[in-house]
C-alpha positions as CSV (number, residue, x, y, z in Angstrom):
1,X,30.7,-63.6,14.9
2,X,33.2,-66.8,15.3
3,X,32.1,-70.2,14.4
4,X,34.4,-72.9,15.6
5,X,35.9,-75.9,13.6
6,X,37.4,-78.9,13.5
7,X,40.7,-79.4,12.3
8,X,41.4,-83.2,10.8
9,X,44.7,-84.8,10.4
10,X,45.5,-85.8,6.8
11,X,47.6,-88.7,7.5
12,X,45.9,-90.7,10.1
13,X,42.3,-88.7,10.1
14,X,42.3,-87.8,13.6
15,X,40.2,-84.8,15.0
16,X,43.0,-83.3,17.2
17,X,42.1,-79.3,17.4
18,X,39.2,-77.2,17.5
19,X,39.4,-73.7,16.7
20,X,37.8,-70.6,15.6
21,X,37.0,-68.6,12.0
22,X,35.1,-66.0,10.8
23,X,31.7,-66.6,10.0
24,X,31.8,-65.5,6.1
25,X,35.1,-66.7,5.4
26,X,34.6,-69.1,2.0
27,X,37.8,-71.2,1.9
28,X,38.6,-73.7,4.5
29,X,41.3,-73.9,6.9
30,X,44.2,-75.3,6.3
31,X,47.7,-75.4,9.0
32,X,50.5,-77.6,10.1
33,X,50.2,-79.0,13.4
34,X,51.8,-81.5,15.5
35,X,49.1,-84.4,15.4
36,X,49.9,-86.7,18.5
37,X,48.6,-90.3,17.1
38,X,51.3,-89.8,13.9
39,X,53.8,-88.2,16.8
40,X,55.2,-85.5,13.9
41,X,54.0,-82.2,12.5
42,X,51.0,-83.0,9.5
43,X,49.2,-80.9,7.9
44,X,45.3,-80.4,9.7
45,X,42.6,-79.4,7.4
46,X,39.0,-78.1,8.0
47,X,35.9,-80.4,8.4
48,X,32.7,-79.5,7.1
């Protein structure tokens, strides 16, 4: 089973992307994606 999550923009704290995990995974999410409020690539971390 998947649970889906938000990904968060570290720079300007945006929720830009949703996207999906495995359910018994322990350590959040972390990737670099373009975030367009900041117009540049940012690193996105998982919200709880």
């Amino acid at each position: 089973m998947r649970e889906k999550v938000i990904l968060v923009c570290t720079k300007c704290l945006s929720r830009n992307y949703t996207v999906s995990k495995k359910k018994g995974e322990s350590k959040r999410l972390e990737v670099k994606k373009f975030c367009p409020k900041c117009n540049e690539h940012t690193l996105h971390k998982e919200t709880r």
